[in-house]
Structures are given as C-alpha cells and as structure tokens.
C-alpha positions in Angstrom: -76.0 7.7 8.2 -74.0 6.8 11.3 -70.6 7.9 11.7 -67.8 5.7 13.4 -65.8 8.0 16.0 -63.4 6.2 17.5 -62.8 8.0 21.2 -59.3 7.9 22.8 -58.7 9.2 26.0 -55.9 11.8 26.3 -53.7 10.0 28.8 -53.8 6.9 25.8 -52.3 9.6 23.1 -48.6 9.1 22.7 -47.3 12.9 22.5 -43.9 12.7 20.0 -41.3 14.8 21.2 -38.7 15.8 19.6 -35.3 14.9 20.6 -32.2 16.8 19.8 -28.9 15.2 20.4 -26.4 17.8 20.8 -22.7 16.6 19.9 -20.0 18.1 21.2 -16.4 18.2 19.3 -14.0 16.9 21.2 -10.7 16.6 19.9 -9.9 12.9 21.7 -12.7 11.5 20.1 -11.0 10.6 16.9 -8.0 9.2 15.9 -5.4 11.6 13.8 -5.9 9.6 10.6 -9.5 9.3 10.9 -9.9 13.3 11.2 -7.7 13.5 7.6 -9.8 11.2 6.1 -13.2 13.2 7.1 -11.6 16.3 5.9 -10.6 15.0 2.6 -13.8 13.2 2.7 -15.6 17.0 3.0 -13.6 18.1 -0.2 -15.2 15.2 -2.4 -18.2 16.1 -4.8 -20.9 14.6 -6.1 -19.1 14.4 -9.5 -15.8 12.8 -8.8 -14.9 9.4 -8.7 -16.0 7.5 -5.7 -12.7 6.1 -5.2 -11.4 9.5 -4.6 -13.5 9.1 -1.3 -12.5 7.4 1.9 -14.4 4.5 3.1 -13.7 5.1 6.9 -15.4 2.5 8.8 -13.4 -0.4 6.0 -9.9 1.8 7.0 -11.4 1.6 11.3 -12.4 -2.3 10.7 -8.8 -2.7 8.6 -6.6 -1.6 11.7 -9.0 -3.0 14.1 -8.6 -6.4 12.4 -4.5 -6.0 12.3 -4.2 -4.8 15.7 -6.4 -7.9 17.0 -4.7 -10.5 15.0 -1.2 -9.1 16.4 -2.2 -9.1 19.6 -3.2 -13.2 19.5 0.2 -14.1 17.7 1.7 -12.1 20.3 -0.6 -12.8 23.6 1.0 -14.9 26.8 -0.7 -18.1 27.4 -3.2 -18.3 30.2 -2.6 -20.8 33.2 -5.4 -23.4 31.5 -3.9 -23.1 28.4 -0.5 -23.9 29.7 -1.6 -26.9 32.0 -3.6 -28.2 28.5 -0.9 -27.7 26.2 1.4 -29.5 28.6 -1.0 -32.7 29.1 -0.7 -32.7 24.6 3.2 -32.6 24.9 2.7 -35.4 27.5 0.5 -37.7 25.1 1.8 -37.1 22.1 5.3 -38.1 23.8 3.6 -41.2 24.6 2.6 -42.2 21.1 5.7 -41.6 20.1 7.5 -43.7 22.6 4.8 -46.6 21.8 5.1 -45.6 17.8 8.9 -46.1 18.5 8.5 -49.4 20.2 6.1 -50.8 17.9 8.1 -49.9 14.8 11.4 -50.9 16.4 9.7 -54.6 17.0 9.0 -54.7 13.2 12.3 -53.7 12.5 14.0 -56.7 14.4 11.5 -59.3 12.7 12.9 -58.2 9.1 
C-alpha cells in the first residue's frame, strides 16, 4: 500500500508566534466617568440584574453623539457656505419680488 506524504519545505512552514500586548495603565487614557463605570462594572456578578451593569460603549456613543450634534448647531459657516447661502437669499428674493408682481397684477384685474 502506498502512502501519500505530502513534503513541505521548512522555509514554506508558517512558524505562529505568540504575541503579547502589554498595556500600560495610564491615567489620561480614560475619561473620569468612564473609570466609575468600569469600577462599578467590576462589582457586578453573574447573578444580578443586567441592568445593574453599565453599557459603556452606548454611555461613550451617547456623549459622542451630543457633543457632535452641539457642535453643528453651534459651528460658524465656512466661506462656501456663506457665498451659497447668500446666492439662496438672492433668488428667493427674486421670486418673491416676481410673486409680488404677478399677484399684484391679479389684484388690479379684480
């Protein structure tokens, strides 16, 4: 009986290595509220209510989403913008002007 042997050179084997990511605690790297959460978070058991647990990323994605939608209510207006809001002031005071003279020739033949 003939046996299939499947021959690989060495330089063809991948060789895993294991890769250790070493994390260092610094203090900066999270915010004040998000430390309290993972701290109460570390006091929650298997056997209490989920809802006793913080959801951290949906409180991070939560303030992200405020503080981005207050900063575009409360963003200046760049140079384009101003120029194309200007030229939509301009037409749609043009419609009205021909809106008003339109209507005010209607008017007179009443």
């Amino acid at each position: 009986m003939l046996s299939r042997q499947i021959i690989v050179p060495i330089s063809l084997k991948t060789h895993r290595r294991r890769v250790t990511a070493r994390v260092h605690k610094s203090e900066d790297a999270w915010d004040p509220d998000d430390q309290r959460r993972i701290n109460e978070n570390k006091n929650w058991r298997a056997g209490d209510p989920e809802e006793d647990a913080w959801d951290i990323d949906k409180e991070r994605d939560a303030a992200r989403y405020k503080r981005e939608s207050l900063e575009s209510v409360f963003r200046l207006k760049t140079d384009g913008e101003e120029e194309t809001l200007k030229k939509m002031r301009e037409r749609i005071d043009k419609w009205e002007e021909y809106i008003d003279k339109e209507m005010g020739s209607y008017d007179s033949n009443d």
